[in-house]
GUMITOR-856459 format. One record per atom (N, C-alpha, C): x, y, z negated. Coordinates in pm, whole numbers, plus 50000, padded with zeros to 5 digits. Layout:
# residues N
XYZ;...
# end
This chain:
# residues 116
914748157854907;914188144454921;912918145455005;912838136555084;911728137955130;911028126155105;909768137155018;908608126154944;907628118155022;907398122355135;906378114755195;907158099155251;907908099755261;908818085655238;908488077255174;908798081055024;909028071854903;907558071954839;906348077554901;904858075254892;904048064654988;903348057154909;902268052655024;901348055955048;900158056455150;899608060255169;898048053355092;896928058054958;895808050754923;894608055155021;894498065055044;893158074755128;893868080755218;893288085955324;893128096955393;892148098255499;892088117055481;891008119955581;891448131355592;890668138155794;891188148055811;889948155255813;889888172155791;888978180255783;889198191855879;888008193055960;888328209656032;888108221855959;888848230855967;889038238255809;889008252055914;888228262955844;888658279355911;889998282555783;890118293855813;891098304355733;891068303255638;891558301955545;890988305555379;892018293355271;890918286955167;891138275655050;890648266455061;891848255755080;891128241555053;891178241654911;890058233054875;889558229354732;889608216154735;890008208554642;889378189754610;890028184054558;889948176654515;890568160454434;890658149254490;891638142254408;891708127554455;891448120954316;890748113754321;890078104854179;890648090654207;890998083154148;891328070754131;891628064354049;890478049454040;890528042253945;892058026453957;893128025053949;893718019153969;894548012053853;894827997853903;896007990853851;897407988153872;897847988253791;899677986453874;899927974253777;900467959353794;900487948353768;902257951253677;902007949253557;903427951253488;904327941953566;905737941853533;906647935553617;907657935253517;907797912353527;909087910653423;910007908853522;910967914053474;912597906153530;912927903653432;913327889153470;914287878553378;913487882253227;914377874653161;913117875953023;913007889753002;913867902253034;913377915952994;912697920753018;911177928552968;910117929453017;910377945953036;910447951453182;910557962953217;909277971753247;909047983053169;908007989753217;908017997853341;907037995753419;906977997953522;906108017553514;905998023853574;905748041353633;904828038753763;904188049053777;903848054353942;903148068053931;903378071454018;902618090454049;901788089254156;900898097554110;899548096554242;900138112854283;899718115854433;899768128954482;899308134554623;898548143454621;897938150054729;898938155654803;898998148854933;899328154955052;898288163055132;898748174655227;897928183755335;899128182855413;898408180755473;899528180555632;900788176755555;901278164655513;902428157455548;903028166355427;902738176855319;903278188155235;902468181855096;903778177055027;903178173354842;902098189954808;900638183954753;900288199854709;899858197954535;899748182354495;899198181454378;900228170154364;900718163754204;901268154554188;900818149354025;900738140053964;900728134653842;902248133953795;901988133853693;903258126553572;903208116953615;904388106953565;904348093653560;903238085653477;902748077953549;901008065653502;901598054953419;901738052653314;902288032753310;901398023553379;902138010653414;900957999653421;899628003653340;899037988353393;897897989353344;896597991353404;895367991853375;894618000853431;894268012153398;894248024653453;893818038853447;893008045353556;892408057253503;891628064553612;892228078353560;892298080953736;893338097853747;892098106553813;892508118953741;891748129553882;892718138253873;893078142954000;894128150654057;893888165754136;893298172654067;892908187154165;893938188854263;893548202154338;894638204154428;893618219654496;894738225654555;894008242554644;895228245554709;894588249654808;896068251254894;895228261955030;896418273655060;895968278555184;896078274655282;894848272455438;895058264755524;894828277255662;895378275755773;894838279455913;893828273755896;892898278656070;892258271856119;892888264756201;892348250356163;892718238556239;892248226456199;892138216456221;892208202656153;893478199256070;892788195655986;894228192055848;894008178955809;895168176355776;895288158955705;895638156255604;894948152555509;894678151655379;894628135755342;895948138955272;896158121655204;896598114655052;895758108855003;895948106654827;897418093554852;898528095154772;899488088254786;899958082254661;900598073154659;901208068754521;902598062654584;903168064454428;904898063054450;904988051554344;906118043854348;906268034454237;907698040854169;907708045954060;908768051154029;910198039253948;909718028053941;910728019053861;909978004653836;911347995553866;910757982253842;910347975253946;909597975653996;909107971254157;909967975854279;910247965854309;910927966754442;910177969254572;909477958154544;907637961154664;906547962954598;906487975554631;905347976854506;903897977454583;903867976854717;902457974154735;901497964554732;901927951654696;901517943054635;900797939454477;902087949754434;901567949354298;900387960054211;900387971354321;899307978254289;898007981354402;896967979754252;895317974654320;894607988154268;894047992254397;892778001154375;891527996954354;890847999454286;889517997854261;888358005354268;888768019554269;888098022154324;888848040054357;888648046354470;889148056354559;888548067354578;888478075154540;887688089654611;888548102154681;888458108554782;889498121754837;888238127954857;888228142054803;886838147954872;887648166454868;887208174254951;887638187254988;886778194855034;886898209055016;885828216455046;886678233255098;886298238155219;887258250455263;886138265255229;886878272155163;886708284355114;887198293855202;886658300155308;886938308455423;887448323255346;888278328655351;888778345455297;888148352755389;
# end
């Protein structure tokens, strides 16, 4: 499967990185708006997850609605190069369009490279 598909994109930023460990998190304070169909009230899922270059490196369990706040570590070995670093969320059930229905409030991506 390819996940970067069925993710959207909440943050991103790119970093010039030497040899070594990326280090960082994605923190986020967010809502995902429950969702009825027809009188059955279906609970709705979503996963937050760190992308590097276009590659899942961190992922959550499934979130319910609601509001919650995630922090999501992540380390990963990088070249030197510029890398692209992106906090994503998936809607796993219930929502058809789900970018509507889910609200950030507040966002953080922060990283730090550990040269070997």
């Amino acid at each position: 499967e390819d996940l970067s598909k069925s993710y959207f994109p909440l943050a991103t930023m790119e970093m010039d990185c030497e040899a070594g460990i990326l280090h960082g998190a994605a923190n986020l304070y967010a809502y995902l708006v429950p969702y009825i169909g027809g009188t059955a009230y279906q609970m709705t899922r979503y996963r937050v997850g760190v992308f590097v270059d276009g590659i899942l490196v961190a992922e959550t369990d499934n979130i319910t609605e609601e509001i919650h706040s995630t922090s999501l570590p992540y380390s990963i070995a990088v070249p030197t190069k510029t890398i692209q670093i992106e906090c994503r969320v998936k809607i796993m059930q219930g929502i058809v369009v789900a970018n509507d229905a889910f609200q950030t409030y507040v966002g953080q991506l922060w990283a730090r490279n550990g040269r070997a």
